[in-house]
C-alpha positions, 0 to 999 in steps of 0.5 A: 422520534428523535431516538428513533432516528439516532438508532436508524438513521437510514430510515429517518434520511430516506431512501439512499441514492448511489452514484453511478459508478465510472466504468473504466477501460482496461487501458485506464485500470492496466494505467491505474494498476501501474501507477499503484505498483509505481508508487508502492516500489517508489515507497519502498526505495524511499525507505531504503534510502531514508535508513541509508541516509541514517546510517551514513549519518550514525557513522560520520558522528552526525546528530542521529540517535542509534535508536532512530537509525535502528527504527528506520532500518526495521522499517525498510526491512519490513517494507522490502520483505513485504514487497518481496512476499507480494512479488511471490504470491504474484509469481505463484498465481502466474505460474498457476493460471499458466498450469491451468488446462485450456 
């Protein structure tokens, strides 16, 4: 029985119960979405900041390895080109629904 169970453990705990999920209003999902966008652009900015930071520090002859500087400036280009990327499949899909006939 005890092999039984750790090859199907839904059968051996009964019968699942799902929580009912929380509906929400378009304001809450249009707040929810904008303080996702808020924070993701936030993220980005920080990055930008963090290899700028780097950087002035690389330059006055503070304590930073030219590696470590190099990583933190990759990683706010990748994050700031991403950003971008999704900013434009944004706009093409606008631009598309607005194509659309009515």
């Amino acid at each position: 029985m005890a092999i039984q169970s750790v090859f199907n453990p839904v059968q051996s705990a009964g019968p699942l119960q799902m929580e009912p999920q929380k509906k929400s209003t378009p304001y809450e999902a249009q707040q929810s979405f904008g303080t996702f966008l808020k924070d993701a652009i936030q993220q980005v900015n920080n990055k930008q900041m963090e290899s700028d930071t780097a950087t002035q520090k690389l330059v006055m002859g503070g304590d930073i390895e030219l590696h470590d500087v190099m990583i933190a400036s990759q990683k706010a280009s990748i994050a700031l080109n991403a950003t971008m990327e999704v900013r434009n499949k944004v706009i093409e899909a606008y631009q598309e629904i607005i194509r659309m006939p009515i």
